[in-house]
C-alpha positions in Angstrom: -29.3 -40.0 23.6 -26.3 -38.2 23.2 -25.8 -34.8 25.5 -23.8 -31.9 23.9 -22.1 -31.5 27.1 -20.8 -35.3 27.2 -16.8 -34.9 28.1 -16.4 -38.0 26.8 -17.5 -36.6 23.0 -14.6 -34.6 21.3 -15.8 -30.9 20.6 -15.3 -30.2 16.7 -17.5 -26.6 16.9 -14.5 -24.6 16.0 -14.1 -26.5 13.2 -17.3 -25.5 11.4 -15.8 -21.7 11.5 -18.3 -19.0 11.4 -18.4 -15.3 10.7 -14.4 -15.8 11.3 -14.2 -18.7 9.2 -16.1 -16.5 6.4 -13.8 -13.5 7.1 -10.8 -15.2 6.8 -11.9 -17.1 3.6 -12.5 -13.4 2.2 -9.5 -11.8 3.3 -7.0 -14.8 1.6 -9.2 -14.6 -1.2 -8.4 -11.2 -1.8 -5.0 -11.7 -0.7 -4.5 -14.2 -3.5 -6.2 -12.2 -6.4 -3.4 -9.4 -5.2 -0.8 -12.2 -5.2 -2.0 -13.3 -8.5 -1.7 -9.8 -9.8 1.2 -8.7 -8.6 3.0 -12.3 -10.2 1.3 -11.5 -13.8 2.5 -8.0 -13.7 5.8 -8.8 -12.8 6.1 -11.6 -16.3 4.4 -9.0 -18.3 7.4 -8.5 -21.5 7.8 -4.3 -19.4 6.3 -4.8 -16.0 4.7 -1.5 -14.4 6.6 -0.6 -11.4 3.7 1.6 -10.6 0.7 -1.1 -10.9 3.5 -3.6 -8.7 3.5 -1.0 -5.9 -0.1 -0.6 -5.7 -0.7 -4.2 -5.6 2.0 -4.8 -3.0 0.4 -2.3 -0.7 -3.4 -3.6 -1.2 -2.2 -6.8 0.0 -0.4 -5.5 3.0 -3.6 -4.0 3.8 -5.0 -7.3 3.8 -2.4 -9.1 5.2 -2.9 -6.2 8.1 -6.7 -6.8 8.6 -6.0 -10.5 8.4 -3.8 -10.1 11.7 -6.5 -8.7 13.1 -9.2 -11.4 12.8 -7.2 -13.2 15.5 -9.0 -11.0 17.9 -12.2 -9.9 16.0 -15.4 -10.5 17.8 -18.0 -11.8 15.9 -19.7 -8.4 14.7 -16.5 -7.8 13.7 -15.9 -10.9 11.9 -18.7 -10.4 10.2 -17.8 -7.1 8.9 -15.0 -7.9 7.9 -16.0 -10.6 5.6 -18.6 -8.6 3.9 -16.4 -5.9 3.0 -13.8 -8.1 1.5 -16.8 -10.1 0.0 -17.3 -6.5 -1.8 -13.6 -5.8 -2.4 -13.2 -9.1 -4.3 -16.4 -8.4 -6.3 -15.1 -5.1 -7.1 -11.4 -6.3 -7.8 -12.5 -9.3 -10.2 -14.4 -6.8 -11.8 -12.0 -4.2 -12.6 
């Protein structure tokens, strides 16, 4: 029988992830679509500054709340990745 507690197991929990994993998944997802975005717009034949800008400064926003998971507590995490769970929905959709 093998004991949770056994030192002489590695530890690979953190690994598995969580409401952080999940929250960080979301937040570089929506990172990426901005990324994605703000790359297309800039190769379109007259690229929109305008678009650009607003692009730039959703995924700052991100980039911001992605700091932040580094000292999220779990409610937290977990909020986090159900709002940009939403905010990808709602950006793939528009």
């Amino acid at each position: 029988m093998v004991l949770l507690s056994d030192p002489d197991i590695p530890d690979f929990s953190e690994l598995y992830g969580g409401d952080e994993q999940d929250a960080a998944d979301a937040v570089r997802d929506v990172v990426t679509w901005y990324s994605t975005q703000i790359a297309a717009e800039r190769r379109a034949p007259v690229p929109d500054e305008q678009r650009i800008e607003e692009l730039k400064a959703g995924r700052q926003a991100a980039l911001a709340d992605q700091a932040q998971l580094a000292t999220a507590d779990p409610e937290e995490a977990e909020r986090i990745a159900a709002v940009y769970a939403a905010r990808l929905k709602e950006l793939k959709e528009s």
